[in-house]
N, C-alpha and C positions, 0 to 999 in steps of 0.2 A: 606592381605593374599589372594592370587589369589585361589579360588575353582574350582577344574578340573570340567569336566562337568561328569553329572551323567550318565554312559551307564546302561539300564535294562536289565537283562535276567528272560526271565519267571519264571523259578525255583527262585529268588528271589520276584519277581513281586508277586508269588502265597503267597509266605509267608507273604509278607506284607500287603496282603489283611488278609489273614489269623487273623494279626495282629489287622488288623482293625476291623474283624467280630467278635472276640470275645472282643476288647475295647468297642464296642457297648453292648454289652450282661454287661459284668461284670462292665461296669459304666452305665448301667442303660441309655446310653443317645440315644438322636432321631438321629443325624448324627455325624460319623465319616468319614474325609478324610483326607489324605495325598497328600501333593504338594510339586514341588519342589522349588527349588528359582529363575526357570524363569516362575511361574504360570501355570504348566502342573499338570494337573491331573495324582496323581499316582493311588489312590485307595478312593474308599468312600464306606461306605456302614447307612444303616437306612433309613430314609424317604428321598431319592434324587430325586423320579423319578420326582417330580415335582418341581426343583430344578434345575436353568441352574448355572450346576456344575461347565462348563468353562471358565464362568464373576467370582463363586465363586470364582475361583482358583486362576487368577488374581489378583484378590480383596484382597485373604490372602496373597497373594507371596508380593504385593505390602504394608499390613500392617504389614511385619513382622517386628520381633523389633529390629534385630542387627543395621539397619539403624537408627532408633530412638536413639538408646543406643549410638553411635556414635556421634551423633548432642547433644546429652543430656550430653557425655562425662562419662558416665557409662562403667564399664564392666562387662560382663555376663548377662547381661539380657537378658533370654529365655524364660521368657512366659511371655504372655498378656492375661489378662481377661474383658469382658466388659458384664453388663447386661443388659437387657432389659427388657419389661413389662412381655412380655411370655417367656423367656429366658434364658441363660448365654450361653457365646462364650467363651473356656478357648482354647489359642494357646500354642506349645508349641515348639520350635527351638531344630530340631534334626541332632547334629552331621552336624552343620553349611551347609545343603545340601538341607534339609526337612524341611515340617512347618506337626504338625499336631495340627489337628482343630478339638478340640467336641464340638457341640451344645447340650445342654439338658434342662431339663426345673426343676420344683418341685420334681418331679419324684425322683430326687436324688439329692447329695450336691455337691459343690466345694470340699470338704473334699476326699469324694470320687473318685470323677473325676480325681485329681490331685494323689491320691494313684495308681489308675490305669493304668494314665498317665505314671506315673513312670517308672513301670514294661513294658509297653509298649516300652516306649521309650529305655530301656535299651534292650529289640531285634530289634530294629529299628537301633540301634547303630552298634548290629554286621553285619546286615545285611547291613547294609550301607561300613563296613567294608569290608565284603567278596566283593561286589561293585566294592570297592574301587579296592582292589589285583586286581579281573578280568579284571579291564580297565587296571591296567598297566600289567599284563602279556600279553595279548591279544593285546596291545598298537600299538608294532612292527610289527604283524600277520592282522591287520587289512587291510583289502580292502581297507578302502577309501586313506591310506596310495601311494597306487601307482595311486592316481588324482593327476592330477596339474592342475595348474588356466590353462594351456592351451588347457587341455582337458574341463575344464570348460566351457572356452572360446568356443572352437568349438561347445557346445552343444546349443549356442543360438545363433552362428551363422545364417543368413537368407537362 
């Protein structure tokens, strides 16, 4: 299945943060972000600033599991969890587009994180949805629609 690519509009962009700052709060965890599935920072929020968020982002886009799921001959597997000494990383595959990624530590549980997760990912879903409509009603209307390679072309010409 080929995945169209993701276009953002702010009014969605603010939601999904939206999403994220209170996934932080009501799972108790230290970071929340959102990537897409070419390694682009959608949204983070929690202890980032000292945190180079855009190797993060990569790093998740590149661990995510429909790939593994596939080589493993599985279906459906959309989250990945792994712990560490000060830790847990719980991933979760949204709407085959998105990864979102909590880090938290003792603070709170898997239990939890994963309840919240939930609820989260379930507006991540429509919003991904409205997304979705936007790119193709807008599809045809689009600007980059009247480029061609030969206008490409001319802009590196010497």
């Amino acid at each position: 299945m080929v995945v169209p690519q993701l276009a953002m509009y702010e009014e969605e962009l603010n939601q999904i943060q939206n999403v994220v700052d209170r996934l932080i709060k009501d799972a108790n965890a230290k970071t929340v972000f959102i990537v897409d599935n070419n390694g682009q920072l959608i949204a983070a929020s929690g202890d980032v600033d000292n945190l180079d968020t855009t190797s993060l982002a990569s790093l998740t886009a590149g661990a995510e599991t429909s790939g593994m799921a596939k080589q493993l001959k599985e279906n459906n597997v959309a989250t990945q969890s792994g712990e560490g000494e000060e830790g847990t990383l719980y991933m979760q595959l949204v709407s085959c587009r998105i990864i979102l990624a909590v880090n938290f530590d003792s603070r709170t549980s898997l239990g939890l994180v994963r309840l919240r997760v939930r609820k989260a990912c379930e507006e991540l879903n429509h919003i991904s949805e409205v997304l979705l409509k936007k790119a193709q009603e807008t599809g045809a209307d689009s600007p980059l629609t009247e480029i061609t390679d030969e206008d490409i072309d001319n802009m590196f010409r010497d």
